[in-house]
PDB file of N, CA, C and O in Angstrom:
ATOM      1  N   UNK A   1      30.877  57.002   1.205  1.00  0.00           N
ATOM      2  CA  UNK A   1      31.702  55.964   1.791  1.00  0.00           C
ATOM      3  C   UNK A   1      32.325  55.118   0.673  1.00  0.00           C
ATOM      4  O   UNK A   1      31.513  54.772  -0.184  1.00  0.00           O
ATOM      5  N   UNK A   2      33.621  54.701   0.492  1.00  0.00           N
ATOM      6  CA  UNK A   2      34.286  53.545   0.026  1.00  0.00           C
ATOM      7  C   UNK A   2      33.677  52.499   0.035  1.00  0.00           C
ATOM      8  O   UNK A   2      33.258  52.121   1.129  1.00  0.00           O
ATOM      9  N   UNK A   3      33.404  51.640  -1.207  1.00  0.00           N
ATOM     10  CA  UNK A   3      32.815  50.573  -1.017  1.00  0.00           C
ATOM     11  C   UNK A   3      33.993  49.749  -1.002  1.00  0.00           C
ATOM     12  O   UNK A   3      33.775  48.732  -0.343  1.00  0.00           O
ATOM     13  N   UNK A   4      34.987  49.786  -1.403  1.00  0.00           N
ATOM     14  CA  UNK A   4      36.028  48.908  -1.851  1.00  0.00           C
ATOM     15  C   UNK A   4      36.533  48.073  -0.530  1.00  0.00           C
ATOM     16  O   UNK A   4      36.079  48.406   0.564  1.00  0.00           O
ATOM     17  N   UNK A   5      37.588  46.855  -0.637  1.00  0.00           N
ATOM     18  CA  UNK A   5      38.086  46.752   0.604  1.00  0.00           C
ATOM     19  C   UNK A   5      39.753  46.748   0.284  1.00  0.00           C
ATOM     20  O   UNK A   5      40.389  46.424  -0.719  1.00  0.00           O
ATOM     21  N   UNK A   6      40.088  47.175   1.386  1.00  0.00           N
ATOM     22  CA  UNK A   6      40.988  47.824   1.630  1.00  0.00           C
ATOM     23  C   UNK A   6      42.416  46.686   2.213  1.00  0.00           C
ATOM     24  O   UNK A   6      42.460  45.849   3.115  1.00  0.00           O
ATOM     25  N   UNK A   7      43.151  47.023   1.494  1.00  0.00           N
ATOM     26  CA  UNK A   7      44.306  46.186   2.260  1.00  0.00           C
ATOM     27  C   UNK A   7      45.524  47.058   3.426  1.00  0.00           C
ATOM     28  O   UNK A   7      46.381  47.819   2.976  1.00  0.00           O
ATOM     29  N   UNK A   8      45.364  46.737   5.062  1.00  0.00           N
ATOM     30  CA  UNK A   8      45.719  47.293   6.174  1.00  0.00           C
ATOM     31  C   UNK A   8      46.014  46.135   6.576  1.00  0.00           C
ATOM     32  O   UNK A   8      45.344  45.115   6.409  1.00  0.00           O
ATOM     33  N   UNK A   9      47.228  46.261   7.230  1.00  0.00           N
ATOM     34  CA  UNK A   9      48.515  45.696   7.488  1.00  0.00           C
ATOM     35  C   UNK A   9      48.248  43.954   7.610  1.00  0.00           C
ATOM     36  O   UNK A   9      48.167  43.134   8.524  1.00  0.00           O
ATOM     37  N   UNK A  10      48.181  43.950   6.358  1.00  0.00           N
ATOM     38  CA  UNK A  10      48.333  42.483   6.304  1.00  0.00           C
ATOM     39  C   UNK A  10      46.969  41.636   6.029  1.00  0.00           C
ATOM     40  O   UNK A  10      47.042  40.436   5.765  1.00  0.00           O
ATOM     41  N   UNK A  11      45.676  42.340   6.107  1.00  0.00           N
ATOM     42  CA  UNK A  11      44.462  41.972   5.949  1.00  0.00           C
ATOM     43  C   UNK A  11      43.860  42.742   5.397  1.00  0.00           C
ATOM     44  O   UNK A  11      44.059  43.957   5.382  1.00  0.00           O
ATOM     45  N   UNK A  12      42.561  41.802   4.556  1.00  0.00           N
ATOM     46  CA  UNK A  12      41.714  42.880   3.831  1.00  0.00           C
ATOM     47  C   UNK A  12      40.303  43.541   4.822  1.00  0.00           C
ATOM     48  O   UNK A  12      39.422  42.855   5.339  1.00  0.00           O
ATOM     49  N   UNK A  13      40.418  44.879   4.869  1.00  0.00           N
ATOM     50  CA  UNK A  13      39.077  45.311   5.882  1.00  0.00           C
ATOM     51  C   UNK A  13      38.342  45.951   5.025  1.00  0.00           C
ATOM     52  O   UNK A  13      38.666  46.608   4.036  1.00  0.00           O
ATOM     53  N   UNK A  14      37.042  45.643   5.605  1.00  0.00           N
ATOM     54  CA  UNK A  14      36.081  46.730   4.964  1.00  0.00           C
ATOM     55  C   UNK A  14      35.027  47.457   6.192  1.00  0.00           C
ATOM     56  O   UNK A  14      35.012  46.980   7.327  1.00  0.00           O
ATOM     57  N   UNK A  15      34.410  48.311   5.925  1.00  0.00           N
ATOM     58  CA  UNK A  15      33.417  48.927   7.311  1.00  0.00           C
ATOM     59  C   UNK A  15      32.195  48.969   6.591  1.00  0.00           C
ATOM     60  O   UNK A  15      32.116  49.471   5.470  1.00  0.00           O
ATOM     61  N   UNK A  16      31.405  48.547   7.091  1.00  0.00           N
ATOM     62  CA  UNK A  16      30.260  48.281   6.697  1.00  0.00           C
ATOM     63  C   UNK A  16      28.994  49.129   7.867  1.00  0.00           C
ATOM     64  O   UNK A  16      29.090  49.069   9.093  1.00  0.00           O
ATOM     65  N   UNK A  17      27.963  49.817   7.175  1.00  0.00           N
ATOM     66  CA  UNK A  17      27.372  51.062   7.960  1.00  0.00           C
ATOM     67  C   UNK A  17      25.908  50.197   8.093  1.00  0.00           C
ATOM     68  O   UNK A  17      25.849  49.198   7.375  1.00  0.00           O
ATOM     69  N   UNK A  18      24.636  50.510   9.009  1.00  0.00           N
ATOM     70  CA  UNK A  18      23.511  50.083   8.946  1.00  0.00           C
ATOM     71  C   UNK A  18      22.764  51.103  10.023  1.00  0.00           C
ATOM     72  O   UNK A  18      23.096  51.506  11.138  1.00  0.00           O
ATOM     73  N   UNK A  19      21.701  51.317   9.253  1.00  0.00           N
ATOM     74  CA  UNK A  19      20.867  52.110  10.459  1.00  0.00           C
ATOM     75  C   UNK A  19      20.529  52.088  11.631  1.00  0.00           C
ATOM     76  O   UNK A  19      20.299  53.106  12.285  1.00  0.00           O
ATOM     77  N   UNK A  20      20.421  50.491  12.222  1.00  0.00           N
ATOM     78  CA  UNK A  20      20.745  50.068  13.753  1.00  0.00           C
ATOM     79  C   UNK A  20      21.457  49.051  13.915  1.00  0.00           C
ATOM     80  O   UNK A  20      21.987  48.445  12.984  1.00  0.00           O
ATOM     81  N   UNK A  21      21.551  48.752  15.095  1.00  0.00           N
ATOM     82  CA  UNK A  21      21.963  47.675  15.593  1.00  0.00           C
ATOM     83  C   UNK A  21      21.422  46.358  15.239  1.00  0.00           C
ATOM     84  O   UNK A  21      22.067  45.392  14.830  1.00  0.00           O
ATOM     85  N   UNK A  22      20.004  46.446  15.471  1.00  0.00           N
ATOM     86  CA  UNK A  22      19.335  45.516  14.764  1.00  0.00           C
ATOM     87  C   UNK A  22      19.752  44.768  13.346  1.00  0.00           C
ATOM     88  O   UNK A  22      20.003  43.563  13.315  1.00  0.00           O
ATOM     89  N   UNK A  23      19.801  45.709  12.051  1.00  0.00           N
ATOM     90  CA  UNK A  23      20.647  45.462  11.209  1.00  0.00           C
ATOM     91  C   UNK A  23      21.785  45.153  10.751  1.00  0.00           C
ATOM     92  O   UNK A  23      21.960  44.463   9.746  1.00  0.00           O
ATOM     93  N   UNK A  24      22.898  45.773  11.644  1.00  0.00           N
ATOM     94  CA  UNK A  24      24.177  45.072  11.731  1.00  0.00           C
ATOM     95  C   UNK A  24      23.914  43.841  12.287  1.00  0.00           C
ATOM     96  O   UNK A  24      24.905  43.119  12.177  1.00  0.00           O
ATOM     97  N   UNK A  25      22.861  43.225  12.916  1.00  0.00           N
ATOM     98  CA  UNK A  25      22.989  41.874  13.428  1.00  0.00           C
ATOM     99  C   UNK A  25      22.811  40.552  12.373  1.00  0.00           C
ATOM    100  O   UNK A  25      23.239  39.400  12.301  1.00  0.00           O
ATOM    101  N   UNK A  26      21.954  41.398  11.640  1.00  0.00           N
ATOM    102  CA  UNK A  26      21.313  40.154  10.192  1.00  0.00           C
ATOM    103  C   UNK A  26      22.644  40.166   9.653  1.00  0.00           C
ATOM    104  O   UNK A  26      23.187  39.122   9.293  1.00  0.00           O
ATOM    105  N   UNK A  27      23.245  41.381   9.572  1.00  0.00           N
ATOM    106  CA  UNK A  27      23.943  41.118   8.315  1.00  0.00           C
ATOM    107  C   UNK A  27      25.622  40.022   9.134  1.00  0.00           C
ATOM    108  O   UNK A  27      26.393  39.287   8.516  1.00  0.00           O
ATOM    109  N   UNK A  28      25.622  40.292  10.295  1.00  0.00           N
ATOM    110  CA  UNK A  28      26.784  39.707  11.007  1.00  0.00           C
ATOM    111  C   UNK A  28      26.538  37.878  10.741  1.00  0.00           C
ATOM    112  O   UNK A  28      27.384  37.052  10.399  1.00  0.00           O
ATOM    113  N   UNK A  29      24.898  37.649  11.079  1.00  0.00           N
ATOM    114  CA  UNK A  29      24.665  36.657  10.646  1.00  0.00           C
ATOM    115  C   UNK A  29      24.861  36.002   9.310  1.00  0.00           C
ATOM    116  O   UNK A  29      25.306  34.864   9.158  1.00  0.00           O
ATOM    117  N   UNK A  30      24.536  36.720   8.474  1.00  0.00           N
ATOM    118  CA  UNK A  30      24.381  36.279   7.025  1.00  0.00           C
ATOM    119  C   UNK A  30      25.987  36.022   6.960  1.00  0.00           C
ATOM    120  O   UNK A  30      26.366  34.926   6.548  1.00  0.00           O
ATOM    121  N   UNK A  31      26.888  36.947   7.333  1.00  0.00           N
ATOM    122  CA  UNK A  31      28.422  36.607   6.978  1.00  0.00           C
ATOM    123  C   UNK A  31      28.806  35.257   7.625  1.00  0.00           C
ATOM    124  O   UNK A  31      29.646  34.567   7.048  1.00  0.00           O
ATOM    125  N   UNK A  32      28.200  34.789   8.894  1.00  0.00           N
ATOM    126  CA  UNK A  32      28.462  33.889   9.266  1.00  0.00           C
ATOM    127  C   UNK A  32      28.192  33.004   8.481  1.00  0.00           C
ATOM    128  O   UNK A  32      29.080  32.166   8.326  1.00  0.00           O
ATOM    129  N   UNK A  33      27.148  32.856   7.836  1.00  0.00           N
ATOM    130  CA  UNK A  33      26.494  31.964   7.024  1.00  0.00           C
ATOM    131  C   UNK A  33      27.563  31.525   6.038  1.00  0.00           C
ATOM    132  O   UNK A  33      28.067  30.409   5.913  1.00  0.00           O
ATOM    133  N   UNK A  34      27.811  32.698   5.333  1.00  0.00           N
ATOM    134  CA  UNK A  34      28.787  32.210   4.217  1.00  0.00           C
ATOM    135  C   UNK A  34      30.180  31.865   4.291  1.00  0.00           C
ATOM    136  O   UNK A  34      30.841  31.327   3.403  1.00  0.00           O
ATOM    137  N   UNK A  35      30.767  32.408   6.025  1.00  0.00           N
ATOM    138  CA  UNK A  35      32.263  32.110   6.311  1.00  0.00           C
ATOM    139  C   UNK A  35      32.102  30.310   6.790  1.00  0.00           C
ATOM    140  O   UNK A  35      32.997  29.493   6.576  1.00  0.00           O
ATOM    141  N   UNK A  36      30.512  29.908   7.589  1.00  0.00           N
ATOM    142  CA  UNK A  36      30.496  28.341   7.729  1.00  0.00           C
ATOM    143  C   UNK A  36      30.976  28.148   6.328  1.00  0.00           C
ATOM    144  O   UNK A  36      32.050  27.550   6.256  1.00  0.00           O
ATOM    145  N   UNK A  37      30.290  28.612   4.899  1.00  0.00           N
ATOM    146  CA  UNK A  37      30.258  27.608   3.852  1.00  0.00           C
ATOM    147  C   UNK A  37      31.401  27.154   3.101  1.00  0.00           C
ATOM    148  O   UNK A  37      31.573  26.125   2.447  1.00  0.00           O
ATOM    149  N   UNK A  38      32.186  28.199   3.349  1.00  0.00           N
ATOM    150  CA  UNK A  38      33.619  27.669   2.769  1.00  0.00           C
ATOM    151  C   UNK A  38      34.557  27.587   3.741  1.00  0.00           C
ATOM    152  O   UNK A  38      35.724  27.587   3.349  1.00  0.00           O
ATOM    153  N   UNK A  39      34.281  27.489   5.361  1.00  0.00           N
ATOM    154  CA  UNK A  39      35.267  27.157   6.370  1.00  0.00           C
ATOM    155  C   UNK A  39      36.423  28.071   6.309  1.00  0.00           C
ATOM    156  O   UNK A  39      37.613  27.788   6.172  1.00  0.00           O
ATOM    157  N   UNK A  40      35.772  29.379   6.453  1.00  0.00           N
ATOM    158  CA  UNK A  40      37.015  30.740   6.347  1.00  0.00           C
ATOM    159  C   UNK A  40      36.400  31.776   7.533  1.00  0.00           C
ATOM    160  O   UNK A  40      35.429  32.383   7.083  1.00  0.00           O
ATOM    161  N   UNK A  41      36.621  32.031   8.525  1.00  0.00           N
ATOM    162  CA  UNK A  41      35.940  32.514   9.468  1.00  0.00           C
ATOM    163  C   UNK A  41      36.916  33.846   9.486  1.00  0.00           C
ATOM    164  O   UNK A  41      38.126  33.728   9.681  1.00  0.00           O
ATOM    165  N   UNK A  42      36.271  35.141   9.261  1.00  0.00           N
ATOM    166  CA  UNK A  42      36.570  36.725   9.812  1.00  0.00           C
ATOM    167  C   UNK A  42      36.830  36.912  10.698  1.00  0.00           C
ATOM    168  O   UNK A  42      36.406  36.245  11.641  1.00  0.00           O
ATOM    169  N   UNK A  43      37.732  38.003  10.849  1.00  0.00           N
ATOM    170  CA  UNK A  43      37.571  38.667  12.042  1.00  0.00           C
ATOM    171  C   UNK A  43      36.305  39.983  12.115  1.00  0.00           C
ATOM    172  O   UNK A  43      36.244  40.843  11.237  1.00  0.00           O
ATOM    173  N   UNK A  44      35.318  39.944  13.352  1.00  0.00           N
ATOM    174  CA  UNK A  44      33.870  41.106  12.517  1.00  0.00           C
ATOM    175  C   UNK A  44      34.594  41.685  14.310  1.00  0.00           C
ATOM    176  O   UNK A  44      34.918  41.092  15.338  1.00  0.00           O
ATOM    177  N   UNK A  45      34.571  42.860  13.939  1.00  0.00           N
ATOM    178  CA  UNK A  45      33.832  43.825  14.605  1.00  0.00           C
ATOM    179  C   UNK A  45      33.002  44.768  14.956  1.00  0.00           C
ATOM    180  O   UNK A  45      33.011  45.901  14.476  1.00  0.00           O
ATOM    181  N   UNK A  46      32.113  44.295  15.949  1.00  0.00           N
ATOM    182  CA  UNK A  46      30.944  45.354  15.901  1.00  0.00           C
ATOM    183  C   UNK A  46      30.846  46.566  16.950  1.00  0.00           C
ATOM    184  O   UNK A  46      30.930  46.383  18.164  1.00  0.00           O
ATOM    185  N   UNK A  47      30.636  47.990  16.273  1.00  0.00           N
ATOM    186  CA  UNK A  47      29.953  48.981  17.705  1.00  0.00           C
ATOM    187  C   UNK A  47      28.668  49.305  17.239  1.00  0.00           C
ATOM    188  O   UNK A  47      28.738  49.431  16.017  1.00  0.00           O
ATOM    189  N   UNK A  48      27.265  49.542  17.742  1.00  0.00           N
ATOM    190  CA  UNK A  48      26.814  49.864  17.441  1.00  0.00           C
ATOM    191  C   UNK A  48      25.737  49.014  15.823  1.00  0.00           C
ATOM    192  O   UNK A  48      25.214  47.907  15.698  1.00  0.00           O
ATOM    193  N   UNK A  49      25.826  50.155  14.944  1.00  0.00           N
ATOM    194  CA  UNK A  49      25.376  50.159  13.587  1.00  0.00           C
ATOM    195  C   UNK A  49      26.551  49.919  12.622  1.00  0.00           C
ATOM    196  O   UNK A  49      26.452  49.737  11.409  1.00  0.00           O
ATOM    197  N   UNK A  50      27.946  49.954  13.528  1.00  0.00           N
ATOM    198  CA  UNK A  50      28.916  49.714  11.894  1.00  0.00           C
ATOM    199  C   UNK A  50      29.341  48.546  12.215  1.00  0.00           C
ATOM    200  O   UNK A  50      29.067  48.355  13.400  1.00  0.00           O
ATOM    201  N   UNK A  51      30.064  47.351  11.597  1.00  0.00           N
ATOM    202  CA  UNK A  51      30.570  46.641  11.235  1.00  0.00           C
ATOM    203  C   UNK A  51      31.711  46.332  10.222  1.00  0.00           C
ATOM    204  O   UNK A  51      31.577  46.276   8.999  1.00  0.00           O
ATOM    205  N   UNK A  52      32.705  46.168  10.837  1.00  0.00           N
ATOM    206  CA  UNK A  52      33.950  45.871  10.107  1.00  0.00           C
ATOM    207  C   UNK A  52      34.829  44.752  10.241  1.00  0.00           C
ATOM    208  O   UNK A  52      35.409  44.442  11.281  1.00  0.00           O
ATOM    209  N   UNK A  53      34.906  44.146   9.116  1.00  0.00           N
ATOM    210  CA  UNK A  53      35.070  42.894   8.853  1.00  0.00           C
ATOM    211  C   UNK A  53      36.918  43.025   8.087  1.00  0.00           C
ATOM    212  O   UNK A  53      37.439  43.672   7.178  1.00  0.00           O
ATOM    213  N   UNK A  54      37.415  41.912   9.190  1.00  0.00           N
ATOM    214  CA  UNK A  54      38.831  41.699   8.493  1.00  0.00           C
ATOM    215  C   UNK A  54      39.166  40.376   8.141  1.00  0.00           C
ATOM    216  O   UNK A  54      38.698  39.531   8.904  1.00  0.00           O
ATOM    217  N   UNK A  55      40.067  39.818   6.892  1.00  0.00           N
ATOM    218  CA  UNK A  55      39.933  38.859   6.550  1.00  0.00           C
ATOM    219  C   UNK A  55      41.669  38.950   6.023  1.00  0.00           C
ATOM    220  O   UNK A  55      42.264  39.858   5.444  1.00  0.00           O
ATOM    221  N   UNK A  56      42.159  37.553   6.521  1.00  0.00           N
ATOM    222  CA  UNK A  56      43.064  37.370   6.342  1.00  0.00           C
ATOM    223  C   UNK A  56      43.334  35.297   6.795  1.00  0.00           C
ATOM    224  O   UNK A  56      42.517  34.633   7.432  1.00  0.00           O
ATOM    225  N   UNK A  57      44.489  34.837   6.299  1.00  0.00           N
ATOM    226  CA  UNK A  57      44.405  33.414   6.477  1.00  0.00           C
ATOM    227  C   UNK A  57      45.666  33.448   7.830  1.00  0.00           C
ATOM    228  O   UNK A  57      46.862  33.735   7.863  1.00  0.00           O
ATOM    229  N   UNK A  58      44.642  32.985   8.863  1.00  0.00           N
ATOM    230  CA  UNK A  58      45.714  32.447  10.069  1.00  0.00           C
ATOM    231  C   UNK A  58      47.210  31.920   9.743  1.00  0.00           C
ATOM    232  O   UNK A  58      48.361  32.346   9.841  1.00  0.00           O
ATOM    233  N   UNK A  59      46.453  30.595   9.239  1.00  0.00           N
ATOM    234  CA  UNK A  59      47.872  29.688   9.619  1.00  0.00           C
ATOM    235  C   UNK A  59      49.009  30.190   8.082  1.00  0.00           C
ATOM    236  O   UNK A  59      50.048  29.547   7.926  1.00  0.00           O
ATOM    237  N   UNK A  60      48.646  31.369   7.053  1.00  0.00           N
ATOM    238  CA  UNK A  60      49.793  31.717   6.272  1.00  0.00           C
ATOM    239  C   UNK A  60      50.398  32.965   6.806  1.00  0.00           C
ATOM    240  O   UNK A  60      51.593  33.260   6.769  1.00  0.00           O
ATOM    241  N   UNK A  61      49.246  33.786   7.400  1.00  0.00           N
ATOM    242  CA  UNK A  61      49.397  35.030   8.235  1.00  0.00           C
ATOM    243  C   UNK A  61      49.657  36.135   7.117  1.00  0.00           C
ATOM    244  O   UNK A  61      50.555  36.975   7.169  1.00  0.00           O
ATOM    245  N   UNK A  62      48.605  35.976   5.974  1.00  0.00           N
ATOM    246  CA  UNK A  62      48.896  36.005   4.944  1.00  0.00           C
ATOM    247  C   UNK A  62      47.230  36.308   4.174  1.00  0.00           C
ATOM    248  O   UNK A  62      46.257  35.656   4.551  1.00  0.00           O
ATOM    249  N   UNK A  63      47.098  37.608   2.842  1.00  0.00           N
ATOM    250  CA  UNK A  63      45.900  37.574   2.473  1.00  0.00           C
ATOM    251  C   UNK A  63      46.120  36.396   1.310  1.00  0.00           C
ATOM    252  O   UNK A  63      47.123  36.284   0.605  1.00  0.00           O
ATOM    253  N   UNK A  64      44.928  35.541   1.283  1.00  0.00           N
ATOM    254  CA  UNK A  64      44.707  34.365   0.165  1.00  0.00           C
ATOM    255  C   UNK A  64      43.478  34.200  -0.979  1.00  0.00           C
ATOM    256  O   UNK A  64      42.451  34.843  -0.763  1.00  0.00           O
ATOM    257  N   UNK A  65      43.532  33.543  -1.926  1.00  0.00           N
ATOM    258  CA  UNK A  65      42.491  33.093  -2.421  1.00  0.00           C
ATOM    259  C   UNK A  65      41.402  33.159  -1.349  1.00  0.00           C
ATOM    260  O   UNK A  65      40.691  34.164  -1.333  1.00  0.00           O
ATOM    261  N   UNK A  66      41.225  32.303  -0.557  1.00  0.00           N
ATOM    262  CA  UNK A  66      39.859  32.159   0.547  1.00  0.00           C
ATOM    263  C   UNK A  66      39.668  33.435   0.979  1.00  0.00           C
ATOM    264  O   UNK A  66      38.479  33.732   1.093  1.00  0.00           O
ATOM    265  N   UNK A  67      40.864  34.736   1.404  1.00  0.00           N
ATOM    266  CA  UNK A  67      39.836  35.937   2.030  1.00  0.00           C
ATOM    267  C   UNK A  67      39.568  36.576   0.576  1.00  0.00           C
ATOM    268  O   UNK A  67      38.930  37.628   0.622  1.00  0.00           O
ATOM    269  N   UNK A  68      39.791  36.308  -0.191  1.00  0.00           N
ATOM    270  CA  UNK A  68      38.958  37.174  -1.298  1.00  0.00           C
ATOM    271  C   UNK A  68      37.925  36.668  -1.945  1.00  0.00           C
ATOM    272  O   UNK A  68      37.307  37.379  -2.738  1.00  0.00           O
ATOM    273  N   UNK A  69      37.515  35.183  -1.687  1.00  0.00           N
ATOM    274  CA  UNK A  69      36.305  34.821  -2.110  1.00  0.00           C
ATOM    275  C   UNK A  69      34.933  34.857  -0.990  1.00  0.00           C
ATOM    276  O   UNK A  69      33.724  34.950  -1.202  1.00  0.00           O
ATOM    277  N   UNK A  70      35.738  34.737   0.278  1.00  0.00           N
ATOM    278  CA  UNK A  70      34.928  35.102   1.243  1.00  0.00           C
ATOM    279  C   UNK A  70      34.826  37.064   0.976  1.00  0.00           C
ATOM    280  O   UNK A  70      33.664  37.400   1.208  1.00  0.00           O
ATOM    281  N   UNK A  71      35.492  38.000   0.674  1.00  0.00           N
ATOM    282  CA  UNK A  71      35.172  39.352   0.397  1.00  0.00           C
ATOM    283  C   UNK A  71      34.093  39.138  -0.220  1.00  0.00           C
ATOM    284  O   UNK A  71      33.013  39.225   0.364  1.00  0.00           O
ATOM    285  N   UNK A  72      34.228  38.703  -1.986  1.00  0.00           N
ATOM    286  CA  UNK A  72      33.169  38.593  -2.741  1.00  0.00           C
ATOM    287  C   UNK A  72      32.016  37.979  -2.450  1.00  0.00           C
ATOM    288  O   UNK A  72      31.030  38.218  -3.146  1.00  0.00           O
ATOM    289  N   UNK A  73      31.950  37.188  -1.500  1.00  0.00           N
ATOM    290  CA  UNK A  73      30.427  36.610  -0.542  1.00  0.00           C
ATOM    291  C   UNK A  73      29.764  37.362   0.269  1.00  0.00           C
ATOM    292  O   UNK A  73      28.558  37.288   0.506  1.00  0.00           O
ATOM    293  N   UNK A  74      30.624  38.192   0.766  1.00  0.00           N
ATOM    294  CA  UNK A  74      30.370  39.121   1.739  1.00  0.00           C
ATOM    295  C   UNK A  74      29.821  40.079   1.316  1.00  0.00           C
ATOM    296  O   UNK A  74      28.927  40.649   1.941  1.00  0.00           O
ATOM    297  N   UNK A  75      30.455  40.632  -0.394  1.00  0.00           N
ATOM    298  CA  UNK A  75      29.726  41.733  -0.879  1.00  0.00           C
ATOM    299  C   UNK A  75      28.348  41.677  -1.435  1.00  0.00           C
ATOM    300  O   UNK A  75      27.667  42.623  -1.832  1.00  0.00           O
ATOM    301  N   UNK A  76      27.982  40.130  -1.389  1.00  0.00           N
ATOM    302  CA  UNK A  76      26.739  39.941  -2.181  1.00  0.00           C
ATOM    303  C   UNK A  76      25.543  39.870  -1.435  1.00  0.00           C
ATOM    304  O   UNK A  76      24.432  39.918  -1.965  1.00  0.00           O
ATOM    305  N   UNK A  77      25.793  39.723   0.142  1.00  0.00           N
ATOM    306  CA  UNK A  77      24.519  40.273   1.056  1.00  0.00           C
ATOM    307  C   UNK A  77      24.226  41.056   0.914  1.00  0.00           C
ATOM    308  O   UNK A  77      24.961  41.994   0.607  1.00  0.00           O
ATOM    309  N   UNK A  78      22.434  41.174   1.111  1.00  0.00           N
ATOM    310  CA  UNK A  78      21.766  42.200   1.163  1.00  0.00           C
ATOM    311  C   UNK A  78      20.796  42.035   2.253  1.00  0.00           C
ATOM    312  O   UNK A  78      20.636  40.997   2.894  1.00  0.00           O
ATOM    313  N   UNK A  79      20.102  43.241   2.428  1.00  0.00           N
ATOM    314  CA  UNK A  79      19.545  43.079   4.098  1.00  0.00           C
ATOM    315  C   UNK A  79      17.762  42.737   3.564  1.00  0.00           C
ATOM    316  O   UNK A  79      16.892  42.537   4.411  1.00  0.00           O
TER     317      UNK A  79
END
């Protein structure tokens, strides 16, 4: 799998894999954690065990500084 994230139409996504459901849940949490801390909230979608997270700034409609420091927060969870 690609670890990288990816720039699609206009936002940065990444897919993120976990052995259950259970696990995609910590980790949905933990992102929450860090999108409260700098007031940058994702778009997550979940099925299952994967999770994919898009990040882009609303009100520029536009990728920014904030979705790429929220990426790099995101990449530093661990389960």
């Amino acid at each position: 799998m690609d670890n990288n994230w990816k720039e699609i139409n206009g936002k940065l996504t990444k897919e993120f894999k976990f052995k259950d459901f259970k696990e995609a849940l910590v980790f949905i949490n933990k992102v929450g954690d860090h999108a409260e801390s700098i007031n940058h909230h994702p778009k997550i979608i979940n099925v299952y065990s994967s999770v994919i997270i898009e990040l882009w700034t609303h009100d520029k409609d536009a990728i920014t500084d904030l979705d790429y420091a929220l990426s790099g927060l995101i990449d530093t969870i661990s389960l």
